[in-house]
DOZALO-110680 format. One line per field, with one value per atom (N, C-alpha, C): x, z, y. Coordinates in steps of 0.02 Angstrom, whole numbers, always signed. Layout:
<rs>
px	c(X/...)
pz	c(Z/...)
py	c(Y/...)
</rs>
This chain:
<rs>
px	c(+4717/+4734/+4675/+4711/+4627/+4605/+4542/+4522/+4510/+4487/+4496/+4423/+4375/+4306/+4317/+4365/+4366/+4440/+4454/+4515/+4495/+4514/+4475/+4555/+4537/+4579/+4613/+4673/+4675/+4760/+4765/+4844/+4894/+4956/+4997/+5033/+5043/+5100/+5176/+5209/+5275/+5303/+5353/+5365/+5422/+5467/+5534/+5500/+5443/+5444/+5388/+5358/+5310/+5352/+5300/+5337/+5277/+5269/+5246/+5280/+5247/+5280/+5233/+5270/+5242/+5265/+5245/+5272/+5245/+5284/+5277/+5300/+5280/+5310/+5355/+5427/+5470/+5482/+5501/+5511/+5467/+5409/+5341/+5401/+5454/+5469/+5509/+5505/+5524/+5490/+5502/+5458/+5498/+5497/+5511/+5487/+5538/+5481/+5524/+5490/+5496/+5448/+5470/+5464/+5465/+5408/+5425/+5468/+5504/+5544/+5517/+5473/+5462/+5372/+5338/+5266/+5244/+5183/+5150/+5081/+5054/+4979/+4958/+4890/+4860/+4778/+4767/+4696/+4662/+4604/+4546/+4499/+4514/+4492/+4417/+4381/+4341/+4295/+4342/+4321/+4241/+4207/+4144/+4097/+4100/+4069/+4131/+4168/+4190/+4158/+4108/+4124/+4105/+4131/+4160/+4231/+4262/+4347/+4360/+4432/+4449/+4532/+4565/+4629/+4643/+4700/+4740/+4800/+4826/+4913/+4946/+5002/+5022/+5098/+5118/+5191/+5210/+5284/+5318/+5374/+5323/+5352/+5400/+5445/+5531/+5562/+5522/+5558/+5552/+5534/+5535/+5590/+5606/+5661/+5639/+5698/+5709/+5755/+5798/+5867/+5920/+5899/+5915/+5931/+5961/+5963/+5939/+5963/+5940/+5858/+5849/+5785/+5735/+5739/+5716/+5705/+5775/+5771/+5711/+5711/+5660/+5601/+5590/+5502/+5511/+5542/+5518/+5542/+5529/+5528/+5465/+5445/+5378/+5361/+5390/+5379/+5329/+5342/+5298/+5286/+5302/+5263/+5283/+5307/+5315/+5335/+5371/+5369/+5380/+5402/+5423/+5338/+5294/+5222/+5177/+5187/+5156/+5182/+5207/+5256/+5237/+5168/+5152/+5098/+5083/+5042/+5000/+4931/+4883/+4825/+4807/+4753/+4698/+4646/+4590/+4540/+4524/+4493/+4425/+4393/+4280/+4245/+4266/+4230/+4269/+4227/+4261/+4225/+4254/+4208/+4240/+4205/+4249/+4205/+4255/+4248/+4283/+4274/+4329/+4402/+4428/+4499/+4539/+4485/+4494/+4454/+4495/+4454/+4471/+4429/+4430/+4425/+4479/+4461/+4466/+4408/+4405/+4416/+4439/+4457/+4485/+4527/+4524/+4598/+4623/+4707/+4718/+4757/+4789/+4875/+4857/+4946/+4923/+4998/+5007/+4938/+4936/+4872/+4784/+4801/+4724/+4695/+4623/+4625/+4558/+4578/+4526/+4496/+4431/+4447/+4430/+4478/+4506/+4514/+4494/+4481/+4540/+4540/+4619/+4596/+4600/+4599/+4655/+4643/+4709/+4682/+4727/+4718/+4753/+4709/+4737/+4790/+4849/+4913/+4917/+4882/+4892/+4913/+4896/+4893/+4955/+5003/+5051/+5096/+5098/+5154/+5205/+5253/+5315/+5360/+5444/+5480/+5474/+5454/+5449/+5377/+5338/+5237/+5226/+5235/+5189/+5152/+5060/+5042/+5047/+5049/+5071/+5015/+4975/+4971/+4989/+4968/+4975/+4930/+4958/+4919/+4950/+4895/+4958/+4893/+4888/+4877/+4889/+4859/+4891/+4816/+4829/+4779/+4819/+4783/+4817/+4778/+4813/+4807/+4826/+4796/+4819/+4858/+4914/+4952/+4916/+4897/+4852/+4815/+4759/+4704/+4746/+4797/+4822/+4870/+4849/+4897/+4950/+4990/+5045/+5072/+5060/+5060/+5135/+5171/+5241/+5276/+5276/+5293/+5350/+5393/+5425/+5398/+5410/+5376/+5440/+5429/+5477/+5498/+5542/+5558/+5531/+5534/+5494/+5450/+5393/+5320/+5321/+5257/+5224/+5273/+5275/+5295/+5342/+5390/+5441/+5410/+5336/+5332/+5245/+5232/+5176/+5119/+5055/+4997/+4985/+4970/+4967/+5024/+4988/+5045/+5018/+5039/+5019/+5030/+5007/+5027/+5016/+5084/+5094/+5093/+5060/+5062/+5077/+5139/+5161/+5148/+5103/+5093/+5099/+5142/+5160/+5131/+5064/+5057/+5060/+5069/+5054/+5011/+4975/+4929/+4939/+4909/+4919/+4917)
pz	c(+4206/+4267/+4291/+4318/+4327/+4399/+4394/+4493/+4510/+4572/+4611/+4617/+4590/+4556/+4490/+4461/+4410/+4415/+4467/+4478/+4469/+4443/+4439/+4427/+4492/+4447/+4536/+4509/+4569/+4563/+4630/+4636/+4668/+4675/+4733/+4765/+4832/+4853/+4843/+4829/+4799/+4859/+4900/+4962/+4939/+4891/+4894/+4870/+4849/+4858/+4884/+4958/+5009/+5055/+5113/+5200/+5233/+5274/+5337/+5388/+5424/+5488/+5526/+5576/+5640/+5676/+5723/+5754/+5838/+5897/+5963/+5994/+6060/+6113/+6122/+6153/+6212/+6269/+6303/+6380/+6386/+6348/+6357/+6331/+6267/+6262/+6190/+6153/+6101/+6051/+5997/+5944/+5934/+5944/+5883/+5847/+5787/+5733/+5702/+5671/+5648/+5589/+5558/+5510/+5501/+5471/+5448/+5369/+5340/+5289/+5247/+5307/+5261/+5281/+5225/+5212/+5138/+5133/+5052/+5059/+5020/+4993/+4940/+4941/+4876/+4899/+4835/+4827/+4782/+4771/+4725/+4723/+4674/+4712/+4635/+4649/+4594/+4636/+4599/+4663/+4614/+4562/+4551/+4601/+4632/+4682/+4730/+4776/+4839/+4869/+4877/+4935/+4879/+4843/+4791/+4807/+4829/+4838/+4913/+4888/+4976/+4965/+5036/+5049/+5080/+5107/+5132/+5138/+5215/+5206/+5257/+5257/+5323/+5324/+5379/+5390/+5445/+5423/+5487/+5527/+5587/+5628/+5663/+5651/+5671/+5625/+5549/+5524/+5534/+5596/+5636/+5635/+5607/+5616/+5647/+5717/+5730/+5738/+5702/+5679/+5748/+5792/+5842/+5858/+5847/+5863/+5922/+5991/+6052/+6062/+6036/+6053/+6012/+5944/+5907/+5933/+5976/+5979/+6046/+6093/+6155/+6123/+6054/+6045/+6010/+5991/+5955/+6011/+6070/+6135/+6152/+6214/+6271/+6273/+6292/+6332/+6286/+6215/+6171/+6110/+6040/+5994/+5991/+6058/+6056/+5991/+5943/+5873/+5874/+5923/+5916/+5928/+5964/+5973/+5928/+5898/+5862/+5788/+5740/+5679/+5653/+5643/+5589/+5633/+5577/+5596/+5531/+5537/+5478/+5481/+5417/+5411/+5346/+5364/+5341/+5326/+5278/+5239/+5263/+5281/+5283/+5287/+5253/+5195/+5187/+5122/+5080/+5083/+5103/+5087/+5041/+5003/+4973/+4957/+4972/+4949/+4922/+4866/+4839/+4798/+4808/+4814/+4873/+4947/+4974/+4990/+5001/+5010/+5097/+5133/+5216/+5219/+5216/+5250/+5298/+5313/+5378/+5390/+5435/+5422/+5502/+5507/+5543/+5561/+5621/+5612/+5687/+5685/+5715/+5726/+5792/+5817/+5888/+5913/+5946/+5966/+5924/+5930/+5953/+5962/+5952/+5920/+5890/+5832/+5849/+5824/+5818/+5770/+5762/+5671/+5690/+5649/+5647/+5576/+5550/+5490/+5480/+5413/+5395/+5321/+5332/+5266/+5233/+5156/+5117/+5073/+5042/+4984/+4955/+4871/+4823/+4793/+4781/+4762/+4681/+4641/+4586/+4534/+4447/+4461/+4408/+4369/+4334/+4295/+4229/+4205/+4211/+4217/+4252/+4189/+4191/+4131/+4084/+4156/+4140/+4116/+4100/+4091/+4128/+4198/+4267/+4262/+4287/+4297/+4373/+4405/+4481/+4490/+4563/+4588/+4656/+4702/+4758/+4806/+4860/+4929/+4976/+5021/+5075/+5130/+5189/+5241/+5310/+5355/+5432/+5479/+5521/+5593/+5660/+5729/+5781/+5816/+5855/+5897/+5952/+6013/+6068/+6072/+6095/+6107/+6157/+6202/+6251/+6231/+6161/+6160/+6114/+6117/+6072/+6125/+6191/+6239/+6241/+6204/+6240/+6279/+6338/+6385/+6418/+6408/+6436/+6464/+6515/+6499/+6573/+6596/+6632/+6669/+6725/+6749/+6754/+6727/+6740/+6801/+6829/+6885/+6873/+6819/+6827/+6810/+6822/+6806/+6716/+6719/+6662/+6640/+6564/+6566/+6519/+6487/+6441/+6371/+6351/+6305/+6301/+6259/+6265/+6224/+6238/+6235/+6152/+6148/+6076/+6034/+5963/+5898/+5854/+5793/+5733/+5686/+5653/+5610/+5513/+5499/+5423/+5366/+5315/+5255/+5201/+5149/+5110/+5046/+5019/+4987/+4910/+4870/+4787/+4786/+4723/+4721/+4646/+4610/+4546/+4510/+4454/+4442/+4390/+4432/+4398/+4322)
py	c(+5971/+5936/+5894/+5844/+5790/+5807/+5817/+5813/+5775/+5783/+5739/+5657/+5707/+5672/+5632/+5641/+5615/+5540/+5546/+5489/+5435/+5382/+5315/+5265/+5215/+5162/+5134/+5055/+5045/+5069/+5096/+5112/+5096/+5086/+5047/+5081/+5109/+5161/+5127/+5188/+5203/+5214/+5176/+5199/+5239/+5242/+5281/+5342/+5376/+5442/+5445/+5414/+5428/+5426/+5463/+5473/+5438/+5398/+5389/+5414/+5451/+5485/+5510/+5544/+5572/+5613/+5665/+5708/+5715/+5698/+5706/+5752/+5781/+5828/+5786/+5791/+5790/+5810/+5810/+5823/+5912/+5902/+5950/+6021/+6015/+6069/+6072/+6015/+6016/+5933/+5951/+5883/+5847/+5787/+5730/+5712/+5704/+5670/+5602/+5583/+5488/+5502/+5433/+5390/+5329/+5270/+5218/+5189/+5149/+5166/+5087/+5049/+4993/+4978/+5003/+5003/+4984/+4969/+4949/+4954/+4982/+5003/+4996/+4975/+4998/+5017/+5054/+5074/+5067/+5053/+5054/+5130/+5182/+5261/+5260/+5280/+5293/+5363/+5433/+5475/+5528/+5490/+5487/+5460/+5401/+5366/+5344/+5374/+5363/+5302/+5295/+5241/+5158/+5163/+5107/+5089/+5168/+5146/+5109/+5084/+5051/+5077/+5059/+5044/+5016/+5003/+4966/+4959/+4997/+4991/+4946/+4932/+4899/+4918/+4944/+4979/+4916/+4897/+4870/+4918/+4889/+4930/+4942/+4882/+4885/+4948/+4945/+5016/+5062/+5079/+5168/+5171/+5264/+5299/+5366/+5372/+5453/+5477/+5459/+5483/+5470/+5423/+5399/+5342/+5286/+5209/+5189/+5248/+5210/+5226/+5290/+5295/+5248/+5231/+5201/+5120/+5101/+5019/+5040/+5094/+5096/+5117/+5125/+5130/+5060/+5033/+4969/+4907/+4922/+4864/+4888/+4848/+4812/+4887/+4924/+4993/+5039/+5022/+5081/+5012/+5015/+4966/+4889/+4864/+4786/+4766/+4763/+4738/+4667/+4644/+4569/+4552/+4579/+4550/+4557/+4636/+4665/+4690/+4642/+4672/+4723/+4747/+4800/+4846/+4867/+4936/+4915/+4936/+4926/+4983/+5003/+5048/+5029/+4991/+4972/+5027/+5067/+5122/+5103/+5131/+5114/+5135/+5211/+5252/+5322/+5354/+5400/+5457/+5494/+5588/+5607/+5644/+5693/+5747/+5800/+5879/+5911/+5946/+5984/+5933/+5961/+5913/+5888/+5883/+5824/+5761/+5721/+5656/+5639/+5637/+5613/+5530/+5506/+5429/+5406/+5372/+5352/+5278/+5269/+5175/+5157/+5090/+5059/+5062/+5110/+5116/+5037/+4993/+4950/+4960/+4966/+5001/+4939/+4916/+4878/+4847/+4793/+4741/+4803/+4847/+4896/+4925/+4917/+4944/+5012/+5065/+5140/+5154/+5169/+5226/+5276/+5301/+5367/+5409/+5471/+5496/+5534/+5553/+5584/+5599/+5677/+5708/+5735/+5700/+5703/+5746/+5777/+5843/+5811/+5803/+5790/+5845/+5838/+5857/+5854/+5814/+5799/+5718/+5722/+5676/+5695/+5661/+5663/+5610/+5601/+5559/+5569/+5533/+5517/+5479/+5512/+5502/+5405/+5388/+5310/+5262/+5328/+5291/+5267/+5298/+5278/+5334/+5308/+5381/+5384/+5414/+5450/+5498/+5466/+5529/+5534/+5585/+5625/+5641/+5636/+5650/+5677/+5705/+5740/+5754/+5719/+5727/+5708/+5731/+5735/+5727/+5679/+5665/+5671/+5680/+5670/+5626/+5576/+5541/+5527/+5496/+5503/+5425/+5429/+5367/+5297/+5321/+5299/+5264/+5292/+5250/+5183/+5165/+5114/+5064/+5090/+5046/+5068/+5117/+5148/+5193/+5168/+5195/+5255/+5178/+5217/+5278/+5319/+5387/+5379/+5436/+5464/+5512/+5553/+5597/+5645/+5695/+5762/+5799/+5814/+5847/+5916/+5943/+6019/+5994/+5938/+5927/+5911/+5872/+5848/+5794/+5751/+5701/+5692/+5640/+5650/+5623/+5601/+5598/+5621/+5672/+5684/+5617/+5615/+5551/+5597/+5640/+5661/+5651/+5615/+5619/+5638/+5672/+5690/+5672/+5604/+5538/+5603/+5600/+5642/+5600/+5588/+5575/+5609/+5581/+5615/+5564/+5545/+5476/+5498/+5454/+5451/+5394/+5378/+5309/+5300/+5223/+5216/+5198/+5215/+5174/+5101/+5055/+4988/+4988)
</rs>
């Protein structure tokens, strides 16, 4: 099995077997969760010398799903990710840790025209040929963020107190990529 030090090469994410997603409070008593369904990546990983590698993804952000139409068309208006202002979402990589079989990247996340960096450690999952001579590999990690620091503000105020959408999210990566 190859590790994660030994990965080399540039790769392109596979969106039909990756997840971009996320997970929020609701009315301070249950989660939602979402997904974007239209994103593209690639990477340059050489996980001998990490900070040789880069990435680069960009999700549009009209393709949020939460298994909801109305709620979905009210995060993709003025009130939460403007999409008509703001089409995408972008994450600019600007540098590489690695330990073990994970790699922490840290980079440049841009959500409604603001941009943070913010780190996100992925555990390598593996790397694998595939019935068709793609080689494939795998990732799988999770960050939280506060909604706020990205200008989205929006919230409701609850009659039993606190608010209808909590400022914390927990942005999930489920990433299949190929190698060129």
């Amino acid at each position: 099995m190859t590790q994660l030090n030994e990965l080399k090469g540039t790769f392109t994410l596979d969106p039909s077997h990756s997840e971009i997603g996320f997970v929020t409070r609701h009315a301070m008593v249950t989660k939602v969760r979402g997904s974007f369904s239209d994103f593209s990546g690639t990477a340059t990983v050489d996980g001998a010398n990490p900070s040789t590698s880069s990435l680069e993804v960009t999700i549009q952000a009209a393709s949020i799903s939460t298994r909801n139409e109305d709620r979905d068309n009210h995060v993709r208006s003025g009130d939460f990710l403007d999409v008509e202002t703001y089409p995408t979402i972008t994450f600019k990589a600007t540098d590489f840790a690695v330990a073990d079989e994970t790699v922490t990247v840290t980079g440049d996340l841009t959500i409604h025209g603001v941009t943070k960096s913010i780190a996100i450690p992925f555990e390598f999952t593996g790397e694998a040929k595939d019935p068709f001579g793609n080689t494939r590999v795998g990732f799988e990690g999770s960050a939280t963020v506060n909604r706020s620091d990205f200008g989205l503000t929006w919230n409701a105020a609850l009659e039993t107190g606190g608010f209808l959408v909590a400022d914390k999210v927990v942005l999930e990566f489920e990433v299949s990529a190929i190698k060129a």
